[in-house]
Structure formats: C-alpha cells, structure tokens
ROKEMI-663261 format. One line per 5 residues: their letters; for each residue x, z, y of C-alpha. Coordinates in Angstrom, 3 decimals. Last residue first. Layout:
BEGIN
A> X:Z:Y; ...;
% end
This chain:
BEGIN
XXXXX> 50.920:23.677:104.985; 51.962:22.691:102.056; 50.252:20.262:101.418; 52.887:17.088:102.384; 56.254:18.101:101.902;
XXXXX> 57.756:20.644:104.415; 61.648:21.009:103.941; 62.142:18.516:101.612; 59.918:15.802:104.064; 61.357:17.203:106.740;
XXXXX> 64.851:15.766:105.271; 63.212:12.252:104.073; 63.816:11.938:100.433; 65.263:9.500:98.667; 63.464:7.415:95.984;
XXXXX> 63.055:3.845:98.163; 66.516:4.021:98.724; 68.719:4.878:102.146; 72.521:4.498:100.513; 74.227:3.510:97.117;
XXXXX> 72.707:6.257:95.424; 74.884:8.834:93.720; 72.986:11.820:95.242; 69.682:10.781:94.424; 67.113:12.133:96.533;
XXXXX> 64.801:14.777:95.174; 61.596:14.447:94.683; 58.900:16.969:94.955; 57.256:20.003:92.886; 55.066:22.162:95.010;
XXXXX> 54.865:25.882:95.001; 53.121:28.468:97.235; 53.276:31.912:97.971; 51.452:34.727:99.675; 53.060:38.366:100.325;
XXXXX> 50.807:40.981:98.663; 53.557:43.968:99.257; 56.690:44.420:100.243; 58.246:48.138:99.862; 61.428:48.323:101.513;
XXXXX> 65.500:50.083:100.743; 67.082:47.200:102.180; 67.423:48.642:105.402; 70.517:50.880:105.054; 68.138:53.916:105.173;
XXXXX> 66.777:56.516:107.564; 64.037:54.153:108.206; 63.395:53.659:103.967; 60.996:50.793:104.617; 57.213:49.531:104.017;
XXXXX> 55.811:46.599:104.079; 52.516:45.028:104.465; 50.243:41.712:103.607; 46.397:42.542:104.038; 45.577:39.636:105.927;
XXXXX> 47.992:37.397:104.117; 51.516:36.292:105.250; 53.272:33.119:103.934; 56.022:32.443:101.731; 56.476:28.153:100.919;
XXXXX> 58.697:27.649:97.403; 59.701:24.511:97.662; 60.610:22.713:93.999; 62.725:20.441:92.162; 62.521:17.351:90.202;
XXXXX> 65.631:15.234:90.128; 65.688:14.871:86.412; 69.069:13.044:86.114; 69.522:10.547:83.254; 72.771:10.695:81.240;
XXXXX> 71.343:10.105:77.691; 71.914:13.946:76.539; 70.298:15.166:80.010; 72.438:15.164:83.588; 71.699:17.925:85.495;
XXXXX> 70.552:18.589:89.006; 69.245:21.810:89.917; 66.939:23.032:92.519; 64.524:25.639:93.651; 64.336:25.487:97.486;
XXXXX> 62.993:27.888:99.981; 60.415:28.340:102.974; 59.771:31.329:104.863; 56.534:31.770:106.669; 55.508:32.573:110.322;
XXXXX> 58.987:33.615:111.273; 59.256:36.411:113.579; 61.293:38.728:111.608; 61.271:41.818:109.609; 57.922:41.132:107.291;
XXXXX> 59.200:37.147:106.239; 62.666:38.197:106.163; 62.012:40.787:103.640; 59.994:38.172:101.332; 62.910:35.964:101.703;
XXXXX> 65.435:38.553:100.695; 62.976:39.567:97.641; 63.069:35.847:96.727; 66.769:35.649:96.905; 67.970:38.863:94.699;
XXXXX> 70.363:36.502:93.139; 69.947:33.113:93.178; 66.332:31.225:92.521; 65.232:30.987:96.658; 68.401:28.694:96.779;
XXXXX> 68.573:26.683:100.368; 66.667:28.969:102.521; 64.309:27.603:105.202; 62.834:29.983:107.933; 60.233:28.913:110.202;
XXXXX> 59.011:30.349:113.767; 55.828:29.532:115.565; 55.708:29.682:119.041; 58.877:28.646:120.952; 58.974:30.780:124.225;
XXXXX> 56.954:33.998:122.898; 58.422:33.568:119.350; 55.012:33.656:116.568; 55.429:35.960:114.027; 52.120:37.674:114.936;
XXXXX> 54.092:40.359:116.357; 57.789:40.117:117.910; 61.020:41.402:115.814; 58.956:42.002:112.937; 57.653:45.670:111.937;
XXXXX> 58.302:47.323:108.808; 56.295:50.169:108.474; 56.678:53.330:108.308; 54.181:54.783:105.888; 52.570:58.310:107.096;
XXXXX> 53.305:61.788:105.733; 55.213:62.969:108.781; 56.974:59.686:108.148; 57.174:58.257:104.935; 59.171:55.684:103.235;
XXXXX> 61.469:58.730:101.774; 58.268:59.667:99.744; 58.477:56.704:98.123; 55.256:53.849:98.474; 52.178:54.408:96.947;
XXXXX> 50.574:50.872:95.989; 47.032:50.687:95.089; 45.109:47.564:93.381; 42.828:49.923:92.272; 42.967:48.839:88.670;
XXXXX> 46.604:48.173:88.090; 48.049:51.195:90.082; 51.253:51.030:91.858; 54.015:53.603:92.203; 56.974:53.005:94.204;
XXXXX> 59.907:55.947:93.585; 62.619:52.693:93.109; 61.302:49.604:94.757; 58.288:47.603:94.478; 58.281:44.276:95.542;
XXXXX> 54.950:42.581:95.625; 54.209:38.707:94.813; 50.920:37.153:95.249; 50.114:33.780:94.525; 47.795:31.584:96.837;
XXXXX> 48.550:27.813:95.418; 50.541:27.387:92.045; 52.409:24.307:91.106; 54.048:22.862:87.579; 53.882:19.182:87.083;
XXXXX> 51.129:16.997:86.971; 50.575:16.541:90.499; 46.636:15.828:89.669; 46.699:19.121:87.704; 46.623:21.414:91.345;
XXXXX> 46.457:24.539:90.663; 44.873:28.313:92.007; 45.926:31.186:93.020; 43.420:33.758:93.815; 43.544:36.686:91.245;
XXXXX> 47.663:35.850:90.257; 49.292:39.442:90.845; 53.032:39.280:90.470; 54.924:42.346:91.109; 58.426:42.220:91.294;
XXXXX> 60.593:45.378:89.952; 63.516:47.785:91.548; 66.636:48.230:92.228; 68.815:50.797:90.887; 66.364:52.983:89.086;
XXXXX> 62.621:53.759:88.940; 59.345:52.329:89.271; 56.116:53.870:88.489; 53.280:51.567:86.358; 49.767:53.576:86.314;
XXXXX> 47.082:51.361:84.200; 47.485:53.245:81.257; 51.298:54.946:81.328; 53.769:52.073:82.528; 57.005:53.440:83.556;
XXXXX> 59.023:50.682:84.963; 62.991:50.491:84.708; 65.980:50.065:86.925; 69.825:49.049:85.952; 69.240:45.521:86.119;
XXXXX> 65.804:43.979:87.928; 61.619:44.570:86.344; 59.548:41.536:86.858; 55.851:42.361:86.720; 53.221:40.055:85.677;
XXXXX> 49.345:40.578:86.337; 46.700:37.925:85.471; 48.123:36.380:82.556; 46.215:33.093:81.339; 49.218:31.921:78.851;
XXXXX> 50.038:28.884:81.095; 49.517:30.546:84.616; 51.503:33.656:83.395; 54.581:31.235:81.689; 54.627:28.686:84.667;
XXXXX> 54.810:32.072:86.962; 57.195:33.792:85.196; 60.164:31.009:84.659; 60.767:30.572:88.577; 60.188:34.352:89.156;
XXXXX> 63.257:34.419:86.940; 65.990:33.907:89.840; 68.533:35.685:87.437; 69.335:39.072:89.317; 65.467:39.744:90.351;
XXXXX> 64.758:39.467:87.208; 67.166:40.723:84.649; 63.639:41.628:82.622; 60.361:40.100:82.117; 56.576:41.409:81.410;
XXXXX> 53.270:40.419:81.568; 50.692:41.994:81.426; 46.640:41.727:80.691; 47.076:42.190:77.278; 48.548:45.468:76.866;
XXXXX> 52.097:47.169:77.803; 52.618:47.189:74.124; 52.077:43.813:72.990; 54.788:43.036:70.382; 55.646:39.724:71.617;
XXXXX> 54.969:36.567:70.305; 56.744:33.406:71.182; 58.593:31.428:74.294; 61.350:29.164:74.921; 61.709:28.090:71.119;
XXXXX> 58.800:29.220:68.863; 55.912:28.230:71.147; 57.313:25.239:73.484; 57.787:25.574:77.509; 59.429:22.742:79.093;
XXXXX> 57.584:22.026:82.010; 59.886:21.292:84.933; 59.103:24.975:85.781; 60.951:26.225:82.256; 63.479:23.236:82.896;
XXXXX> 64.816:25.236:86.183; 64.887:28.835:84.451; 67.109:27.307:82.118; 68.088:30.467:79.566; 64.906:30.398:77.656;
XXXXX> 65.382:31.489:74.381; 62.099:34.169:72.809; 60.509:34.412:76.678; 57.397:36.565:75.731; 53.559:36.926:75.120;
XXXXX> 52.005:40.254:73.999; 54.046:42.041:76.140; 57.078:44.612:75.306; 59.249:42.073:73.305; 61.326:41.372:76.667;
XXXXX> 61.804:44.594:76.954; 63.832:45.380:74.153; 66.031:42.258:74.689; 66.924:44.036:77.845; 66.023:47.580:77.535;
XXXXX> 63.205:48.964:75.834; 61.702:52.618:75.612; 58.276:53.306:73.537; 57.115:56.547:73.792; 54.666:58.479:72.178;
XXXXX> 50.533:59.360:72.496; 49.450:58.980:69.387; 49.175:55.382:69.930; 52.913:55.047:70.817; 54.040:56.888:67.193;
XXXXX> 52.010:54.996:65.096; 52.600:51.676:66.601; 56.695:52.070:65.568; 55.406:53.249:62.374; 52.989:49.878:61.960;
XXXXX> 56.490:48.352:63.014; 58.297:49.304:60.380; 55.224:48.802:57.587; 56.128:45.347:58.559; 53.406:43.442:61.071;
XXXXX> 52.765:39.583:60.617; 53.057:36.945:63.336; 55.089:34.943:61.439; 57.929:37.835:60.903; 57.105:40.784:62.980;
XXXXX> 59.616:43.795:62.340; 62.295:41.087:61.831; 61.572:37.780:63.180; 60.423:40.186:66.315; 63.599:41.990:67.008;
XXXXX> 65.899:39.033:66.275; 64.002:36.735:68.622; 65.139:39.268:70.996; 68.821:38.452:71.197; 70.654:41.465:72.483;
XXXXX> 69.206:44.933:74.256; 68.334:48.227:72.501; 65.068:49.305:71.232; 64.107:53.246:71.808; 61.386:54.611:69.687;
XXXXX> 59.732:58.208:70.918; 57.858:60.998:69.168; 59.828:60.611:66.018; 57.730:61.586:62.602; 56.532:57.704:62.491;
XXXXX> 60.578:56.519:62.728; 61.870:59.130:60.106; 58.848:58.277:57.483; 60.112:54.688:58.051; 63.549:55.182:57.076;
XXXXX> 62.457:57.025:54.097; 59.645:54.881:53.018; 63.065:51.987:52.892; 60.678:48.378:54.105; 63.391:47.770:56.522;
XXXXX> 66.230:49.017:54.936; 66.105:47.124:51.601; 64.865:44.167:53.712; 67.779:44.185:55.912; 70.185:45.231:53.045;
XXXXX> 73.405:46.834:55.300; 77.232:46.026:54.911; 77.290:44.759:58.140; 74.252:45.279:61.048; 73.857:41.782:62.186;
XXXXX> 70.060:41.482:60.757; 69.330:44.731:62.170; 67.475:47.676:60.521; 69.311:50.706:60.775; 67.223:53.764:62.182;
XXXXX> 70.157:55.644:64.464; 69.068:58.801:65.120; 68.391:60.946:68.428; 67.161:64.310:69.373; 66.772:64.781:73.262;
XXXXX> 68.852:66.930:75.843; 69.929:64.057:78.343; 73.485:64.277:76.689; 71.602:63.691:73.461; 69.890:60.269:74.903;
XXXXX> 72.979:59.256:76.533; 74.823:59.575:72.805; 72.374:57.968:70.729; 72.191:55.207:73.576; 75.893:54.204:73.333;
XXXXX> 75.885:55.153:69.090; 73.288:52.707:68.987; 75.425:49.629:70.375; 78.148:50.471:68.632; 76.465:50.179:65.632;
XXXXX> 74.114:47.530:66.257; 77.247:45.158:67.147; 75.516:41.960:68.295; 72.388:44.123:69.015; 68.542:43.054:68.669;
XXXXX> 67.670:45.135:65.830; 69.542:47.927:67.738; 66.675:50.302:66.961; 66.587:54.317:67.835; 64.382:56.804:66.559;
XXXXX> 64.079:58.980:69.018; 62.959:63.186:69.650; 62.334:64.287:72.639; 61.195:68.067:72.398; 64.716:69.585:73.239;
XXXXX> 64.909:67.855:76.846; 61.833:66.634:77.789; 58.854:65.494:75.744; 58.851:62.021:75.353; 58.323:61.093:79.435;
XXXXX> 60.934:63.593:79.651; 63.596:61.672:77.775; 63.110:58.096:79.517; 63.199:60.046:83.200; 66.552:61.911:82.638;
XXXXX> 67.683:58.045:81.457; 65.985:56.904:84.592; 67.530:59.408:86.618; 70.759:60.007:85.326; 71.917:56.364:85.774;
XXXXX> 75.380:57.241:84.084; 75.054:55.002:80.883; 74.473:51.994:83.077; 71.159:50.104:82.384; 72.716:46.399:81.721;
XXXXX> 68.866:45.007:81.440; 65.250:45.553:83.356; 64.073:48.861:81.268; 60.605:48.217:80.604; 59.432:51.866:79.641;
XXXXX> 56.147:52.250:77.373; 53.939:55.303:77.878; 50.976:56.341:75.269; 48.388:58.748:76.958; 46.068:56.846:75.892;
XXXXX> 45.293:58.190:72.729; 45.036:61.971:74.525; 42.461:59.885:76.417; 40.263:59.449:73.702; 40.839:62.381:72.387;
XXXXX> 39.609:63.806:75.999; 36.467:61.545:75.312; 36.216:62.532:71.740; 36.007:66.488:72.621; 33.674:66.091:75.230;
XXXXX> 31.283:63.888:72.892; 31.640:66.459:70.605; 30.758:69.182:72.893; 27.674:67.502:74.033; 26.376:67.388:71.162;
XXXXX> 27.178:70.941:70.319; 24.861:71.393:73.596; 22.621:68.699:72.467; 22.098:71.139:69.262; 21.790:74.243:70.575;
XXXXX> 19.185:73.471:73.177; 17.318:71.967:70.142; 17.376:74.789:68.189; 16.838:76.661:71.460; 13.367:74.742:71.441;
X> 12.732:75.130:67.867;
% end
C-alpha cells in the first residue's frame, strides 16, 4: 500500500509537472507593437517578426488589412516582406474597403477562418483602426474571426501589428484622436477619441504608436491615469516591441517610451489634467526591460568590458560650480523626438531639471481661444540612469526612471490690447507655482 501510495503522488506529481509547463507553453504567446511606416527593408525587425513565429519555413501568416485604404496593395507589401524573410503568407480578406468583396460573407466564411486558426502567426496592417475593431469586434462582441485570431496567440502564436494594428493591441485604445493638445485639455469620450481594444499585450498595458514622432506622451498619460493603467509604452516609426509575458525587447530604428505611473499622483482641485512623480524610460533598439522586476538590460554595444557606460553630465550633481543650479527650458516638449531630447539633456548636462512647454492656440467653431497649455518639469530621481552607445554618434542612450511633472496654466492672450489681468508673467510660464 505504501508504494501504492509512492506511486501515486509520484504520477501526481507528474501531472502537476506536466500542467505547469502547459501552462507556460500557453504563455508563450508574443505580440509585436510595430510603432508605424516600418520600411520594407528593416531586415531586422521584419527577420525578427518571422522568427518569433517559427523562423524562416515554419512561419506561417494570415495577414489582415482590415484597417487599409487599399487592403490589396497593402497586403501584397507585407505578403511579400514576409516571404522574402522565409515565412508562408496569405492574404485573409476581410476589410470594409476591400472592393468587390462581402464583408460579412467573408468574415464569418468557415473557410477563411479555418485558414487564420491553422496559421501560427496573424499580421494586421496599418490604416484607420476603428475599422479593425467595428469589424472583428462590433459592440464589444467577438466574431468567430477574432476567436481564430485568439486561438492562434493563446497557443502560443504571434500576433504582429503595425500602425493601426498596434493601436488595437491593448485593452483600451486611441479609436480618432489626432489633437494631442485637446486630449490633455480633457477631451477624451468612449467611442470617438478612445474605445476598446483587443487586449493582447494584457491588462496592465498600454500601448501607442508614432510616438516619439507625434509628441503623443501628451495623449498617453491623460488616457493611462483615466483608464487606471499602470505601465504604458510608446513604441516610435520604423521600430517595434516584442512583448512575450512580462519580457518587452525593443527593436528597430528608434526605439519606445516607457511610462511607469507607481508614484504619481493628481491634483483634482486644478481641474484639468496634471500628474505629479511620473516616470518615463527610453529604451532604444537591443533594450530589454522586464515588467515585474522592474529591470532594464541595456544593448550590448552600451557595454564596456561587460559594464554599462554611463552617461555622465558635464559636472555632477547638476549643479554649475560658479552658478549652482542649472535650468533648461524648451519651447515645444510635444515636436518630434522632443521629450527624449529633454530627457537626454537632463543626464548629459548640468541642469537640475529641464522644463518644457505644450502649447497650441486654436480658435473653436465660435471663435474663442482655449489658451490652456502645459509645463512639463523633468527632474532626476535617486535611481535615475542612462546609458550610451560611447563608440556612437551620441544619441544612441538608454534613459531610465526620469521624473516628470505637469501643470496646466494660462496662457496670455496674444491679441490683447496690452498688460491684462489674464496674461502671464514670463517666470510665471516658465516656473508656475508647484512645481518646484
């Protein structure tokens, strides 16, 4: 009776083995946020898509342009990158601009969908994507498409997205939202600027594409403190992030801003968009971070004899020996690239924080001006570092855990008849009141 036993927690044992590495076989599922305008002859991230499905002759994708102008065109373009990268490709045609096509017909066609679930990868092009979830999604309820789509990633597949096809990778996304400046003056409706994603980079993140390139940290952050996201992670043209689990590796052109919200904080009494204590990382191409630990690896090109090199400022402390403290301003923090030049400055040179402006004044339908706009204050942390490429041009850097702050203020009115009781004092746009 006793080996009976023995035996039997032994077979047990087994099966609880077996279900834990099942388990894990389940989450093995990768999606790729591919940050926009991916050129057809950046071998490594397309080299990178195929193997994470297989490799070359075991790849196999079912390709959507649901999002597309011109779906046929535009799946052709990735049908033939993906085959010159060694996978198996085919056009699955469900778009709502795709001529001469039944959307529904096609859409809820067993064949079509037999073809996506035996793929091992599903590859959505870029376009409008309000297109790709009123389709495979409509109201918030999953097609038989899409249940094939989630087939294939929980057993362990691929889903690739660029553009439009990232956008629908969280559970929460940007649906029309072209005005970064009236997303932080608060407009922010379900249905319109943002809507349901698909979800499959998880709950906890967020995700956004042309970042860096657009100025969208100023539409993230209202979006992640509104919706109760934690982690968000801007992803720039022509680069992508792998995210497999809690592992998210960088690669491409650029690179991808992490946003990691644990201590930042609100004030409501200024009743317009602010955050207190953010964090914002840029990870460049090679950088691999880890969701759970906290852990960013820099590139193996950022290393010295196996060590980090660090960026250094010009004198430590970020204080100038004859002048103390040293401040930065920059007029547009929301052009292109901006906020990673800031963060850059703020690690290279002796200023104790770099300060920026987010502004745009437009006349609305009845000819007022909303002159709202914003400073964005970056500070260094304790545990604030960087990392660069020393063999490099110097803009090849890992910055990481960099502090910042917004506050809303005033601006002065640029058509009033001199000093008025709404304009602005110039310190006072520079360094409003709190921020410090």
């Amino acid at each position: 009776m006793d080996a009976f036993r023995l035996i039997s927690i032994r077979i047990r044992a087994l099966l609880a083995l077996a279900a834990l590495l099942g388990s894990g076989a389940a989450s093995a599922q990768t999606a790729i946020v591919i940050g926009g305008a991916l050129r057809m002859d950046n071998d490594p991230v397309w080299t990178r898509i195929v193997q994470e499905a297989g490799g070359p002759g075991k790849a196999h994708f079912a390709v959507l342009a649901t999002a597309a102008a011109n779906p046929e065109l535009s799946a052709k373009l990735i049908i033939d990158v993906l085959k010159k990268h060694g996978a198996q490709a085919e056009h699955i045609p469900v778009a709502p601009r795709l001529e001469g096509a039944d959307l529904q017909k096609n859409l809820n066609d067993p064949e079509l969908i037999a073809k996506v679930r035996a793929s091992n990868a599903v590859f959505f092009s870029g376009g409008a994507q309000g297109f790709i979830v009123d389709t495979l999604q409509p109201d918030g309820r999953r097609t038989a498409m899409l249940d094939a789509i989630w087939d294939v990633y929980r057993r362990g597949g691929v889903v690739a997205g660029t553009s439009a096809g990232a956008a629908i990778m969280s559970r929460v996304m940007f649906r029309d939202a072209l005005n970064v400046m009236e997303v932080m003056r608060g407009t922010l409706r379900e249905g319109q600027e943002i809507d349901r994603g698909l979800g499959f980079v998880g709950d906890e993140l967020f995700v956004d594409q042309h970042f860096l390139k657009r100025g969208r940290i100023g539409r993230m952050l209202p979006l992640m403190m509104a919706k109760g996201y934690r982690f968000g992670l801007g992803v720039e043209e022509n680069s992508a992030a792998v995210v497999h689990g809690d592992r998210i590796d960088v690669i491409g052109g650029r690179g991808a801003l992490f946003v990691d919200l644990r201590d930042a904080r609100s004030d409501p009494s200024l009743g317009m968009f602010n955050v207190r204590g953010a964090r914002i990382s840029y990870l460049d191409n090679g950088d691999r971070h880890d969701l759970r630990s906290g852990v960013t690896m820099p590139a193996a090109r950022k290393t010295a004899a196996g060590a980090p090199v660090p960026i250094r400022a010009l004198t430590q402390g970020g204080t100038s020996p004859s002048r103390g403290p040293v401040d930065s301003f920059q007029p547009d923090i929301l052009g292109d690239n901006r906020i990673v030049q800031a963060m850059t400055e703020l690690l290279s040179s002796p200023a104790a924080e770099v300060r920026a402006m987010a502004a745009r004044i437009r006349p609305d339908a009845k000819g007022d001006r909303d002159r709202t706009g914003f400073v964005f204050r970056l500070y260094r942390g304790a545990d604030t570092q960087g990392w660069i490429d020393a063999d490099g041009d110097g803009q090849d850097v890992t910055l990481l855990d960099v502090r910042l702050d917004i506050r809303p203020m005033r601006l002065p009115d640029p058509g009033a008849p001199g000093p008025t009781t709404n304009a602005v004092p110039a310190a006072t746009m520079i360094a409003p009141a709190g921020m410090r």
